[in-house]
C-alpha positions in Angstrom: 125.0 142.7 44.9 122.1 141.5 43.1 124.4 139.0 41.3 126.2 137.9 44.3 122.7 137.1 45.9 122.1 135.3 42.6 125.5 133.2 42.7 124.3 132.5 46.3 120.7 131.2 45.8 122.1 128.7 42.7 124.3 127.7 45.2 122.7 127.0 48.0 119.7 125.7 45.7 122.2 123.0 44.4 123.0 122.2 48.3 119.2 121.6 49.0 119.5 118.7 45.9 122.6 117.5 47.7 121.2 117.1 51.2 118.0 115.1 49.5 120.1 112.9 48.1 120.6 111.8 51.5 117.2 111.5 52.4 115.8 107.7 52.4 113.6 107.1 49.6 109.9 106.0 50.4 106.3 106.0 50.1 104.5 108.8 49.5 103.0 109.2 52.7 106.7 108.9 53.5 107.7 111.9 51.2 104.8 114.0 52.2 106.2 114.1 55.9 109.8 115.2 55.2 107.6 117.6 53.4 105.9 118.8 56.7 109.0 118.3 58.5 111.4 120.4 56.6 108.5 123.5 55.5 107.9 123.7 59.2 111.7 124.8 59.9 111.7 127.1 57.2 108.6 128.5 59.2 110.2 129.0 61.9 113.1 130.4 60.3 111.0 133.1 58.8 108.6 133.9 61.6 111.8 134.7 64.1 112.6 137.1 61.0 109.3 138.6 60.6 108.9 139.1 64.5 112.1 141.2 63.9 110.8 142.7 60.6 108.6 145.3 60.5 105.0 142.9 61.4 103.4 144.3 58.3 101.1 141.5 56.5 98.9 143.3 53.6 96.0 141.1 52.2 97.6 140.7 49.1 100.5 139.4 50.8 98.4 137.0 52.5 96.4 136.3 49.3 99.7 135.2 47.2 101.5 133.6 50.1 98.2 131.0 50.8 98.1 130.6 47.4 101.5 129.8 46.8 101.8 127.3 50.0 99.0 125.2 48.6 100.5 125.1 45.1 103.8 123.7 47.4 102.3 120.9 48.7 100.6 120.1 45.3 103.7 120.6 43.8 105.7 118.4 45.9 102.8 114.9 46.1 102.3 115.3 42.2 106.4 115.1 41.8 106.7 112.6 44.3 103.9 110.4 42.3 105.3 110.8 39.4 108.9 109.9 40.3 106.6 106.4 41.5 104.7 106.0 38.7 107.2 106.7 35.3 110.4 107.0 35.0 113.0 109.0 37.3 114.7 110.4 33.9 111.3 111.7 32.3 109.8 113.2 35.5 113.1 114.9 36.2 113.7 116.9 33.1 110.0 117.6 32.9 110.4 119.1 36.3 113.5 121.1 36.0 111.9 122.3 32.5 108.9 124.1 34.3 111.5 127.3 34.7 110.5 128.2 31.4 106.8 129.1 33.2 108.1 132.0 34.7 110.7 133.3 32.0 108.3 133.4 28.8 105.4 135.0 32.0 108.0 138.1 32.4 107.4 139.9 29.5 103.6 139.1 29.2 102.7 140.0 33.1 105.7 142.3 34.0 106.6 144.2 30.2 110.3 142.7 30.4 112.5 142.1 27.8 113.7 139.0 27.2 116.9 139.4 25.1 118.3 137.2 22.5 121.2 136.0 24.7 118.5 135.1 27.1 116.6 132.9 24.4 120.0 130.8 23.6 120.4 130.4 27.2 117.1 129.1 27.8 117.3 126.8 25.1 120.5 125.2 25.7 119.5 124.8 29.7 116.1 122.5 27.8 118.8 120.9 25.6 121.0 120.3 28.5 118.2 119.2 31.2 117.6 116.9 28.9 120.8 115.3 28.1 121.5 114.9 31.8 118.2 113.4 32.5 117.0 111.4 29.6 119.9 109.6 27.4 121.2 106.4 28.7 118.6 106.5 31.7 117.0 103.5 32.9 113.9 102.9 30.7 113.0 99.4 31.9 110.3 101.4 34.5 106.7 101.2 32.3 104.5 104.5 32.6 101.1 104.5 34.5 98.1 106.2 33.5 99.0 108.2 36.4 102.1 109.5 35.4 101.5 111.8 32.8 99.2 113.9 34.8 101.0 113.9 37.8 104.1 115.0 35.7 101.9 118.1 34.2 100.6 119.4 37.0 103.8 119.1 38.6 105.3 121.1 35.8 102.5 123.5 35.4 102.1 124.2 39.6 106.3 124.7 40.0 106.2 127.3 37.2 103.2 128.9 38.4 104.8 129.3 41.9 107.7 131.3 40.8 105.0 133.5 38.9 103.3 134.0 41.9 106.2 135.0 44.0 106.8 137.1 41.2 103.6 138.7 41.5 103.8 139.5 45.6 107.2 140.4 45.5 106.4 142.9 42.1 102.9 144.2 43.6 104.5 145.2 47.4 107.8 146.6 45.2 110.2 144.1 46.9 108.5 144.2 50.8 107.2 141.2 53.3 109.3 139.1 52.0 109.6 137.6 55.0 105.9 137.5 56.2 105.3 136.2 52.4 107.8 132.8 53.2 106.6 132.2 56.6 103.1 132.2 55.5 103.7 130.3 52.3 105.8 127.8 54.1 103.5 127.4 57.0 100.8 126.6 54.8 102.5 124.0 52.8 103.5 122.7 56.5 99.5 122.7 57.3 98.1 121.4 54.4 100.8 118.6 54.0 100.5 117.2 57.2 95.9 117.0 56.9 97.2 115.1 53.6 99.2 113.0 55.7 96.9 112.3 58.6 93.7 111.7 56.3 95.5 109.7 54.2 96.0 107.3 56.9 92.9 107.4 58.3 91.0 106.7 54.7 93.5 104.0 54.5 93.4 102.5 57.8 97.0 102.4 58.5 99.3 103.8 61.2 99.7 107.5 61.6 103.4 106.4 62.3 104.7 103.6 61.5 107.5 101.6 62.6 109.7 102.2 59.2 108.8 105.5 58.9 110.0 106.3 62.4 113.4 104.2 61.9 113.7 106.2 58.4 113.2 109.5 60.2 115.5 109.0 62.9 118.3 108.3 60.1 117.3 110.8 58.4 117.2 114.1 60.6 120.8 115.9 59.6 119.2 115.7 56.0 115.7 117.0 56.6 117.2 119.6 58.2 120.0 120.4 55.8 117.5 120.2 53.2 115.1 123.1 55.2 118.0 125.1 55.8 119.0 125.1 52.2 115.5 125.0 50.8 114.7 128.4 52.7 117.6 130.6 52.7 117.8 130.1 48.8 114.1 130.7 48.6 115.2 133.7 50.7 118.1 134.9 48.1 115.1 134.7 45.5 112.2 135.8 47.1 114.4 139.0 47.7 115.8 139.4 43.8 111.8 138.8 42.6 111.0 142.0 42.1 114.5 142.9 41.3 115.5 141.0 38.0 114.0 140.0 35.5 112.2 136.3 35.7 113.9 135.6 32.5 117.2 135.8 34.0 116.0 134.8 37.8 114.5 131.7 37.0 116.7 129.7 34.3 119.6 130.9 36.1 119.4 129.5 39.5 117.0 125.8 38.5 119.3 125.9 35.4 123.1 126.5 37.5 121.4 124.4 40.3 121.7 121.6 38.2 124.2 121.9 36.6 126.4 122.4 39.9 124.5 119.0 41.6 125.4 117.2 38.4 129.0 118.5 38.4 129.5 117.6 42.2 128.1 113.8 41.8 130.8 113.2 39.2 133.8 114.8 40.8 132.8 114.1 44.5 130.5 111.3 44.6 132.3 109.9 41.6 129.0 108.6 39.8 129.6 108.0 36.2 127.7 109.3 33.6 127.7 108.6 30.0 128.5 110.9 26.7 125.0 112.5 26.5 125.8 113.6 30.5 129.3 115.0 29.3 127.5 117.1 26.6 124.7 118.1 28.6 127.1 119.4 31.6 129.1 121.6 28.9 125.6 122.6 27.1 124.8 123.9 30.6 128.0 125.6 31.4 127.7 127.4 28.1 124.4 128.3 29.0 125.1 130.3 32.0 128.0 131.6 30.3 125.7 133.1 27.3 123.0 134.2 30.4 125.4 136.0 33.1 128.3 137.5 30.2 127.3 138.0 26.8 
């Protein structure tokens, strides 16, 4: 079943890319928004299932999931400002490489193994995050100061987030996993909207603007696909946390993700992609081949 749940989550996880696809691209304040927007569904989501839950909420619980909804909305304007200030290519495979956070934490933290099969499979997912992203990209975008350590810390603050799950999910031996995302959630909900509202106050512009508000009313079957994706994968994961190892958790579902949103532009969306693509899509496949069988 575990498996299933994990075919599920890379799934749905590649859906959630799909959907923001979709999503108009703008500002940051913009981007922050769909942010609140979409974490406060998956709030709600999760609070209807914790009312029907058991209503347990430990301190550590509470601890991790606070934690770990701050870290989201960091995670999500440092991404967002680097995609603005470097190139689309560079910020993307930097992003999709901070899996590797949680993997090499599993053995140090948790005492488990990570197998040589599981090595290969990590590598080739770099090699082929890389091919997708990087070769043939459009380089004509020059780097900001900024962009290196927004980059970082958006790196750094994904993989920590997955180690914190990790952490809750391992301490409380697989329970409140649903007080643990409606917390987490509704934090990142709270503190991105104060980013949003200060941010226009400091800069003296409209709470809502008139673009924004056209963008969001185009946008709404999106957000909402996005929120629906985001959180029932989140859920698929949050449950196998503390039952898989984070070496096979982690690269498995950002790693299939990926490939599978790659896969579906091409033969869907029909969006060409050059030779270093091509490799990088069969470098992925043989990654989750060497993760999941050998």
């Amino acid at each position: 079943m575990n498996v299933v749940f994990l075919l599920l989550a890379t799934l749905i996880f590649a859906l959630y890319s799909i959907f923001m696809k979709y999503v108009p691209k703008g500002n940051l304040r913009f981007n922050i928004f769909v942010t609140v927007i979409y974490a406060g569904i998956v709030t709600l989501m999760y609070l209807v299932m914790f009312i029907f839950d058991d209503h347990k909420i430990s301190s550590a619980t509470l601890l991790w999931a606070v934690l770990k909804g701050v870290i989201g909305i960091a995670v999500q304007t440092s991404y967002f400002a680097a995609m603005q200030s470097g190139p689309l290519s560079y910020t993307t495979f930097i992003f999709s490489s901070s899996m590797i956070i949680p993997a090499l934490a599993s053995p140090v933290l948790w005492n488990e193994q990570i197998t040589l099969p599981q090595w290969i499979a990590i590598a080739l997912f770099l090699v082929a995050f890389y091919l997708i992203c990087v070769p043939g990209a459009d380089k004509t975008k020059k780097l900001s100061k900024a962009w290196l350590p927004f980059c970082l810390s958006a790196f750094l603050l994904n993989g920590f987030g997955s180690v914190i799950l990790k952490i809750q999910q391992t301490e409380l031996k697989g329970g409140e996993g649903n007080a643990m995302m409606f917390l987490s959630y509704g934090t990142t909900c709270i503190a991105a909207f104060l980013v949003f509202v200060i941010w226009a106050l400091v800069k003296k512009e409209k709470i809502f603007p008139e673009d924004m508000k056209i963008k969001l009313k185009t946008a709404t079957g999106s957000i909402i696909g996005v929120a629906l994706a985001n959180g029932i994968a989140n859920g698929f994961v949050t449950y196998l946390a503390s039952r898989m190892s984070g070496a096979w958790l982690f690269p498995c579902v950002l790693g299939g993700s990926m490939i599978t949103v790659t896969l579906f532009s091409v033969i869907a969306l029909k969006e060409k992609i050059n030779k270093f693509g091509k490799i990088g899509l069969v470098t992925g496949l043989v990654a989750m081949f060497v993760m999941n069988v050998i």
